[in-house]
N, C-alpha and C positions, 0 to 999 in steps of 0.2 A: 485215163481221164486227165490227161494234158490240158485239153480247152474247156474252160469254164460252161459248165452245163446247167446253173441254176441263175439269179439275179439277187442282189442284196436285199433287196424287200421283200423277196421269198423267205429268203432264210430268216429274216427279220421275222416274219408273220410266223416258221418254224417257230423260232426260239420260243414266242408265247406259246402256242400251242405244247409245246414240249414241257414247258413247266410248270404248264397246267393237267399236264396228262402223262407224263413221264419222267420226272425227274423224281418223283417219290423213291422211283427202284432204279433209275440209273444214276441220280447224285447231280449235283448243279453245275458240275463242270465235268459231267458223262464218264467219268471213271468209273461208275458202276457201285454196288452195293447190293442188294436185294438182285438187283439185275444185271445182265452183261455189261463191260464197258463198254461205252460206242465213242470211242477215242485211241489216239497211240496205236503202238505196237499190236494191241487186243484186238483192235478193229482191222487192222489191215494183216493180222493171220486170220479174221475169222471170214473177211472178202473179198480178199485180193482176188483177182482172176472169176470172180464172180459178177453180174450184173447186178442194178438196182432193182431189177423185178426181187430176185430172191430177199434183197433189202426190206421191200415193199411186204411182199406175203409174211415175214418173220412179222413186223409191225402192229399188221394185222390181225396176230393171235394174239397179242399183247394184253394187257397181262392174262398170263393163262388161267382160264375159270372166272376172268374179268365181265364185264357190262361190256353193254352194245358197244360197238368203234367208232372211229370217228370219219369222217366223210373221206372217200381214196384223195382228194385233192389237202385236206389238211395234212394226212401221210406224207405225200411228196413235199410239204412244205417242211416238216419234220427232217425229213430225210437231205433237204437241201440244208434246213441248221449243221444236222450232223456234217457233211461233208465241208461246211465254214469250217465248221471248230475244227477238224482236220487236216484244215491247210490246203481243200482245194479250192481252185479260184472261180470265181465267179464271172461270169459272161453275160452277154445280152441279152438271155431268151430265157427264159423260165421255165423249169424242168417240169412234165407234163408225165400222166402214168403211158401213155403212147410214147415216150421216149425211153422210158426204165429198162426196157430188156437188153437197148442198144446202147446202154452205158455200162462200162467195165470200171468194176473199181481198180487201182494200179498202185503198186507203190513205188520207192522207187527204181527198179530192180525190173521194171516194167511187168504186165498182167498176167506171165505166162511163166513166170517162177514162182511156186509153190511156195509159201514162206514155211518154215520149220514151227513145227508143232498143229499144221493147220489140219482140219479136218480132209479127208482125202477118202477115193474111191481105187481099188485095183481091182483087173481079173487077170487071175490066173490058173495055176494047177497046185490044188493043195496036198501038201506032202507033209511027213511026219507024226509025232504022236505027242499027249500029254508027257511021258515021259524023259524022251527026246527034246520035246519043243517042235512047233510049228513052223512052217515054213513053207510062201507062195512061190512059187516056181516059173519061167516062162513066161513071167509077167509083164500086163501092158504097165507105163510110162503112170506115176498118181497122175489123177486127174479130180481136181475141186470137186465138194459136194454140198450140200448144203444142209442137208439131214443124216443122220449119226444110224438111223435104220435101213432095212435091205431098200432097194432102189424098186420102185412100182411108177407103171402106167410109162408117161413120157421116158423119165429117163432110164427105167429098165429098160425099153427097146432098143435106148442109146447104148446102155451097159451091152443089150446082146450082141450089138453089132461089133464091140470091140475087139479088136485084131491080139492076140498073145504077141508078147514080146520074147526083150530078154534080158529082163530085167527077177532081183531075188529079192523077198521082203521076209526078215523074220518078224514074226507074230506073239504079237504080246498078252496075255493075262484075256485069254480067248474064253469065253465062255459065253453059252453051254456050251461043251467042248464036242466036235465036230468033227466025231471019228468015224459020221457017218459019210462025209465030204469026203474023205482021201480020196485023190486020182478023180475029183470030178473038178470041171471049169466052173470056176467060183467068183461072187465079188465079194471082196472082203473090204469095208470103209471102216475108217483108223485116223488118229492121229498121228501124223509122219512123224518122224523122229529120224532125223538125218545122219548117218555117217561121216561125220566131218572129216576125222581122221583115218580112216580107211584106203586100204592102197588097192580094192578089187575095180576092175571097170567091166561094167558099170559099177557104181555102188551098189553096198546093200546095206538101206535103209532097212528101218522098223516100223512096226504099227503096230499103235496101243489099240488093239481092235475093239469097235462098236457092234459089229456085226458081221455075220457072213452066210452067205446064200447062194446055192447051187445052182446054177446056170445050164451045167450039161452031167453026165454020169463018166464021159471021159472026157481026156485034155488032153490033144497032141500040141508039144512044140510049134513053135512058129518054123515054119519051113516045110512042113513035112504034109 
């Protein structure tokens, strides 16, 4: 999100709307409290490499167990506040929900490096035991998610079509434990936890795992 995608009177018209409907749970300068931050660091691991549609739908459920919403068009005004306080810049044309899917949030690292600790999707071949510990095998490359449970509808299809890699994730604090999985092609979504220090290539990251769901009863290597 290099070129400014919102206009100053957009996000002007946000800011009220936000403090009239959002700042109770996210705080007056969006570090969060009751609610997520939507600022710094917090916000650009929780959407980096993701679009503003998923921005938008999160929104939308706000607050959860909440009263009716507020009109799709005050949402994007909202959402054009958040990306001010941000630091991204503003442009001529005013950000519209027909333009949400085709805007990537970026940090600076550009849209397509996972940031550390961000929520993430893998499939692979699950190997191992509660005793042992877990471990994804043969794994495609993390790929952004936006929800912490199994993948349904759209983007399971996307999950089924994914190619195995070769890539290894150990698996963290897994539960219910999933020792009906072994040896079947799985996703498992986690928060990444990077190998900084590690000399294997590829790395092998971690995942604080949210969930995991079988996909096939086996899993061959990529190649074979």
């Amino acid at each position: 999100m290099k070129d400014g995608v919102y206009t100053a009177t957009q996000a002007s018209r946000g800011r009220d709307q936000y403090e009239t409907s959002c700042q109770r749970c996210h705080g007056a300068d969006l570090t969060g409290g009751a609610g997520r931050s939507l600022t710094g660091d917090v916000f650009l691991r929780d959407w980096t490499g993701l679009t503003l549609d998923g921005l938008f739908e999160r929104m939308q459920s706000m607050p959860p167990g909440g009263s009716a919403g507020l009109e799709a068009e005050a949402y994007v005004d909202i959402i054009s506040y958040v990306l001010e306080r941000n630091g991204f810049p503003e442009g001529g044309e005013e950000l519209s929900t027909a333009r949400l899917s085709g805007v990537y949030v970026e940090g600076d690292e550009g849209r397509d490096v996972v940031p550390n600790f961000a929520l993430v999707r893998v499939v692979g071949c699950l190997a191992g035991s509660a005793a042992d510990g877990w471990t994804l095998n043969s794994a495609s490359p993390e790929a952004r998610s936006s929800e912490p449970t199994p993948s349904i509808d759209a983007e399971l299809a996307e999950v089924e079509a994914t190619t195995l890699g070769d890539r290894s994730f150990n698996l963290m604090y897994v539960f219910p434990s999933p020792d009906a999985y072994v040896g079947h092609r799985v996703e498992t979504k986690g928060l990444l936890i990077r190998d900084e220090e590690g000399t294997a290539v590829p790395p092998v990251h971690s995942l604080n795992v949210t969930s995991v769901q079988s996909l096939s009863e086996t899993c061959e290597p990529a190649g074979r």
